[in-house]
N, C-alpha and C positions, 0 to 999 in steps of 0.2 A: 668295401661296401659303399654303395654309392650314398650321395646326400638324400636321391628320396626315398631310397630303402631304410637309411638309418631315420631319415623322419618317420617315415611309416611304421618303425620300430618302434621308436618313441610314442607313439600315437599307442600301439597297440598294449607297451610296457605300463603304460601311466592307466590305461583304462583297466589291463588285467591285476594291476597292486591294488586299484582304489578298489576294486572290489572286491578283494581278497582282507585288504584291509576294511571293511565294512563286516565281510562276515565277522574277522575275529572281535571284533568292536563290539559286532550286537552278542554272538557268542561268549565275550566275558565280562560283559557288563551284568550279563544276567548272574553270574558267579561272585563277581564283587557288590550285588544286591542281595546274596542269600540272607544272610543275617536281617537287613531289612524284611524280606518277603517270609521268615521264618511266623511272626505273630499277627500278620496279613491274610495271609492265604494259608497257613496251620498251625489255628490254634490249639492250643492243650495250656495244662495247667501245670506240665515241666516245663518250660522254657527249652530244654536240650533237646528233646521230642521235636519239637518241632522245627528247631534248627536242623538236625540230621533229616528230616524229610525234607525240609527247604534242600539240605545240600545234595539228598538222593537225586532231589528233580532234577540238582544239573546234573549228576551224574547222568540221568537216565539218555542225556544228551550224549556225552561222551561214549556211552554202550551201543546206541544204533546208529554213531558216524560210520565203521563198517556197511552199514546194510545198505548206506545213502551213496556208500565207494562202489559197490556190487552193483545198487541200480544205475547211477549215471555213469559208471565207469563202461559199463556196458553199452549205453547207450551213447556214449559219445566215440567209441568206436564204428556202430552201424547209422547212428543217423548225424554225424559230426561234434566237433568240438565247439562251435559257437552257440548252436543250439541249446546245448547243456548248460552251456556259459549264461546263455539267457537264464534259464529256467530255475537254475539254485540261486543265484543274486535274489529273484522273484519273490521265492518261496523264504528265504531268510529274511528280508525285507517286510514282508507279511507278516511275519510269525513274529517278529520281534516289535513293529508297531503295534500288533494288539495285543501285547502284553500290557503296553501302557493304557488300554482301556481298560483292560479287565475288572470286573468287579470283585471287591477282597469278599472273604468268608462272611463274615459282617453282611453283604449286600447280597449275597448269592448265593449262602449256604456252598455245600458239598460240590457244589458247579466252579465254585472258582478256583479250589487247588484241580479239579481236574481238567478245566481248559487251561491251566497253566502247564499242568503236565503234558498236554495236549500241544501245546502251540513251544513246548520246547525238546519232544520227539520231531516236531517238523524241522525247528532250526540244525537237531544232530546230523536230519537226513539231510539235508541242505549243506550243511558243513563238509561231509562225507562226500558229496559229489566237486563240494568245488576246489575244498582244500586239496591239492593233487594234479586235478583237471585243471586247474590251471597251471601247475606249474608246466603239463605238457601243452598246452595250451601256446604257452610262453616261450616254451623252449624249440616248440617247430618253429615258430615265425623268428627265432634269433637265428636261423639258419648254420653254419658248422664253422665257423670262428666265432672265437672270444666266447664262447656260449656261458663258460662258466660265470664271467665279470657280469655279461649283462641279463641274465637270469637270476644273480644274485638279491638280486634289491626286492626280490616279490620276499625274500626272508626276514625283509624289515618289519612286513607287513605287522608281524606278530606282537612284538616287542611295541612298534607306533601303534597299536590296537588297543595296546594295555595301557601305554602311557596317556591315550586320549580321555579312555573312558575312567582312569584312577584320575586324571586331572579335572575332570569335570564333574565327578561325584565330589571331590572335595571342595572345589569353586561352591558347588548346590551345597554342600554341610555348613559351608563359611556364610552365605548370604539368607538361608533360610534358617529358622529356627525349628530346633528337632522335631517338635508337633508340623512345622508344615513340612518340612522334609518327609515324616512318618505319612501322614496324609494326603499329598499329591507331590512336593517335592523327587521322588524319586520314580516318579513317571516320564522324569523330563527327558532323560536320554532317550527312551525309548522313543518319545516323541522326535525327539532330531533325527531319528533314524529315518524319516518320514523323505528330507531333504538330502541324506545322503543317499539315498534308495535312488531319490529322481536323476541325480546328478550320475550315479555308476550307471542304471539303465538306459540313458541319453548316452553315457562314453560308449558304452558295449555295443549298442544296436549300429553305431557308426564303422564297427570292429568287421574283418572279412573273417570266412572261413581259414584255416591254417591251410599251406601250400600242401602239407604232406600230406591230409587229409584230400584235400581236391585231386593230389597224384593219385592214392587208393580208388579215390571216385572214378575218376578216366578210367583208370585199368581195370575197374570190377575187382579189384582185391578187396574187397572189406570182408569180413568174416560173420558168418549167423550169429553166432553164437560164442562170442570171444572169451567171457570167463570159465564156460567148460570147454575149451580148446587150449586156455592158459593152463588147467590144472592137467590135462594130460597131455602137455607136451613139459618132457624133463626137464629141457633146458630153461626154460619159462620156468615151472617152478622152483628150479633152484636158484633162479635170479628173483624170483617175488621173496622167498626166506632173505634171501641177503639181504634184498630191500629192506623187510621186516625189521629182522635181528639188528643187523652192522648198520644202515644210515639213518632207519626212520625213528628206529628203539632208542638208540645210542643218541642221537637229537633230543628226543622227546625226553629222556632220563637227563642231560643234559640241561635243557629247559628247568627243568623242574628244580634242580638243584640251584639251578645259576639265578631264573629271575623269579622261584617262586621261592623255596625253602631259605634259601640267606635272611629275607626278610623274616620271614617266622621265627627262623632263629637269633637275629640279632635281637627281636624283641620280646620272646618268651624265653629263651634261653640266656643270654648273656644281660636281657633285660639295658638294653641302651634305649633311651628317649625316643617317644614314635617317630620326633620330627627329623631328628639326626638320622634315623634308619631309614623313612622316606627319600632324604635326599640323599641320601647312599646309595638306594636304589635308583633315582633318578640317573645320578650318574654312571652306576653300571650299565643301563638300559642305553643310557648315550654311547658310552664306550664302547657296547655291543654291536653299534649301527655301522661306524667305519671300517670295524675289525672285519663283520660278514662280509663288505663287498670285499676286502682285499684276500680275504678267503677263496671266493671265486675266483679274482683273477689269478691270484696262486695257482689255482685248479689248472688253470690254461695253462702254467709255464710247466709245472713240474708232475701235473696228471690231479685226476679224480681223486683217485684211491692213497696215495700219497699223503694226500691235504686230511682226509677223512678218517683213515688210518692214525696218522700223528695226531688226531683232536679225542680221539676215543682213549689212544694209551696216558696220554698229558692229564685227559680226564679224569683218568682211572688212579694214577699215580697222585695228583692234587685234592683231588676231592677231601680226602681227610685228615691231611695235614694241616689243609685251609682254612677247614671249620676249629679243629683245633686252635688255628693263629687268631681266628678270629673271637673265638673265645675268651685267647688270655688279652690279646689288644683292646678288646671289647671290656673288659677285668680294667686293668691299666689306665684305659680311660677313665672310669668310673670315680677311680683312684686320684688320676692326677688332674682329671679335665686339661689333659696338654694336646695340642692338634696333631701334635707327630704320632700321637696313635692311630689317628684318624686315617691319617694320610697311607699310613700301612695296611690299615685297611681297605682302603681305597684301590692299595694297590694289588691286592691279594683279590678284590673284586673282579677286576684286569686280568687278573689271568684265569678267573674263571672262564671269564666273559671271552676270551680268547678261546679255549678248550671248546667253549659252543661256537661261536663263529667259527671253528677249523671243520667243523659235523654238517654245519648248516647254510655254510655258504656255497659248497659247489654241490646240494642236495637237490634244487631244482633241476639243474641240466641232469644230474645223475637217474630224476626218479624218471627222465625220458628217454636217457641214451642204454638206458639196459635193456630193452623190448623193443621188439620188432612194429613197425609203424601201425599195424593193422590189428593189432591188439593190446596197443599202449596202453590205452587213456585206463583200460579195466585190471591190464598188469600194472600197472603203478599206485592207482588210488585204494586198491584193497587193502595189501600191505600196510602201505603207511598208513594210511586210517586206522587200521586194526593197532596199530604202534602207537599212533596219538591217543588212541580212545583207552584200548584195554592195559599197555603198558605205558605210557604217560598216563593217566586218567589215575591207575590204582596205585601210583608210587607212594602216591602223598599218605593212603593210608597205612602200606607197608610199613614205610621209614616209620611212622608215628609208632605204630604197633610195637616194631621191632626195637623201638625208644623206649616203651613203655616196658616191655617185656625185661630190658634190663639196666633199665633206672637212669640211662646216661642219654646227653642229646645229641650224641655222634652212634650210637651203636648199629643204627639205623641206617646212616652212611655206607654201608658194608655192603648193603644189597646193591645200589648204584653202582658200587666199586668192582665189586665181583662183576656185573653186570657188564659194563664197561670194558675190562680187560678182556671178557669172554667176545663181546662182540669186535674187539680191536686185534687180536689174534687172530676170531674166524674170518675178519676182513680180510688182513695180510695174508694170511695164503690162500681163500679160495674169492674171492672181491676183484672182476675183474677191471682193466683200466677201458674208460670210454669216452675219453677226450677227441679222440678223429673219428667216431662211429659218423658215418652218414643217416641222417635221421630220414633218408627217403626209403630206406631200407628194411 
């Protein structure tokens, strides 16, 4: 590739992360605000009442990111992929600074839990179109070398999304006192979200339509009607289930285990220090960043399905011996306060964190080289979206349930795990390899 292709790459890669990483920034800052926004925006005189509605609302986000993959995924097949591109940045931008205006229950009565309900049905549908759409996005203008290494890095997006917005609610808990945090303090993010809006909209509008889209354009190939042309052509559909099942499920259950549930568990279950567990967390999330690209480039030497395959069964096999080690090292510590526990935990972090990076790093090139150009953008964002929303979305309550159901805080594990090996099985034999597909195709 030449130098102004690779700059114009560059140009295009930095502008499609920062705004991917903006969705997920405004999408889980509103999630790490529940508890805030629980005696704000629904009151009751249970306390748990109104946290489980606070947390329905995100949820309600997570259930119509599908509907948001169905409309833009469609639409960025007939009227392109820049378009689209504009158009979710927009609408999650919007949605997420006027949360920071909102007025609480107190000011607005019955109006303000439902324009919050309101303004974060927009951010689901906003998320549903871009989480995806961009990865195809990204992955036509990387053209048919190295796709996997340099598509990788929009996977960071997720992980630096969470670590932005957990680092800056905590700066706001350290420098305000809990009445003004309670009172305007936790308006602020929303408010910056003001200045990262301006700055991805200014990268994006500079961004060209994708080539393989303008090939489609030239030839009159583009399709009316893409998502009822994906469902009844066979082969399409049994490439949107794999998508589903084997990379976007197995990611998403992945995730959940790696950088959401360890932390729940080191601190309600083995009950170690919040401070020690944050920066536990911290640095699995770092340890996450270099592992994913070299995932990707993996991808390119020794294939897609390979790389994705070995993260699903590694996943499946670890998962609960992990929690287990982390339990007794967690035990151990407690006991001896020696660092050499620490450090094994640490390490036992590392290979979760590994397990997810082997799922998620050659996942962008992947959710474009399965489908046919002229019906990408709507076969790739369904799938996965339905994967992030409905099966990432409900794990957290499973595992809890199936915890509760029988007293222990691994029991719950079982579902991922099963999960896991089902979808690393049906990967390896029916999962096909699409490291040389031509994406003009």
């Amino acid at each position: 590739m030449s130098n102004q292709n690779n700059h114009t790459y560059r140009k295009v890669a930095i502008a499609a992360c920062f705004g991917t990483f903006l969705e997920w920034y405004d999408f889980l800052t509103f999630a790490t605000l529940a508890v805030v926004f629980a005696p704000l925006f629904f009151p009751s005189t249970d306390p748990n009442t109104a946290l489980l509605a606070s947390l329905a609302t995100f949820g309600v986000g997570m259930v119509v990111r599908p509907i948001g993959a169905a409309l833009f995924g469609s639409m960025g097949d007939r009227i392109g992929r820049k378009p689209v591109f504009m158009i979710t940045i927009v609408l999650m931008g919007i949605a997420t600074v006027s949360v920071g205006f909102l007025p609480t229950y107190a000011q607005a009565g019955i109006w303000a839990p439902t324009l919050l309900v309101a303004l974060r049905l927009l951010q689901g549908l906003s998320a549903g179109g871009e989480i995806g759409g961009s990865a195809v996005y990204l992955t036509e203008h990387a053209g048919n070398e190295h796709r996997g290494f340099k598509t990788s890095f929009l996977q960071l997006m997720g992980p630096l999304g969470i670590l932005f917005s957990t680092l800056q609610i905590a700066l706001l808990r350290n420098y305000l006192s809990s009445e003004e945090f309670q009172s305007w303090g936790w308006r602020v993010p929303f408010w910056i979200s003001i200045v990262l809006l301006l700055i991805a909209f200014k990268a994006r509008m500079a961004l060209e339509e994708t080539p393989v889209f303008l090939e489609l354009s030239k030839n009159s190939n583009k399709i009316e009607n893409p998502l009822i042309t994906n469902f009844r052509d066979p082969q399409t559909r049994k490439r949107m289930f794999l998508l589903f099942f084997c990379i976007s499920s197995g990611g998403a259950v992945l995730f959940f285990c790696v950088q959401v549930y360890t932390a729940i568990f080191l601190k309600t279950s083995v009950k170690l220090p919040p401070e020690i567990v944050d920066q536990l967390s911290l640095y699995s999330t770092l340890c996450l960043l270099p592992l994913t690209v070299f995932a990707g480039w993996l991808s390119d030497k020794v294939g897609r399905k390979a790389v994705v395959v070995s993260g699903l069964i590694f996943g499946a096999a670890i998962t609960i011996p992990a929690f287990n080690a982390l339990q007794y090292l967690g035990n151990t510590y407690q006991q001896t306060s020696g660092n050499g526990a620490l450090l094994l935990i640490s390490a036992i972090l590392a290979c979760l964190s590994l397990a997810l990076a082997l799922v998620v790093g050659p996942q962008t090139a992947f959710l474009a080289e399965l489908f046919p150009a002229n019906s990408r953008n709507s076969a790739a964002t369904l799938p996965h979206n339905l994967a992030a929303g409905w099966i990432g979305g409900l794990l957290p309550l499973i595992v809890t349930w199936l915890n509760q159901q029988w007293g222990t805080a691994t029991a719950g594990l079982w579902y991922p795990t099963i999960f896991l090996a089902s979808a690393g099985l049906t990967a390896l034999f029916y999962l096909p390899e699409t490291k040389k597909v031509d994406l003009n195709t």
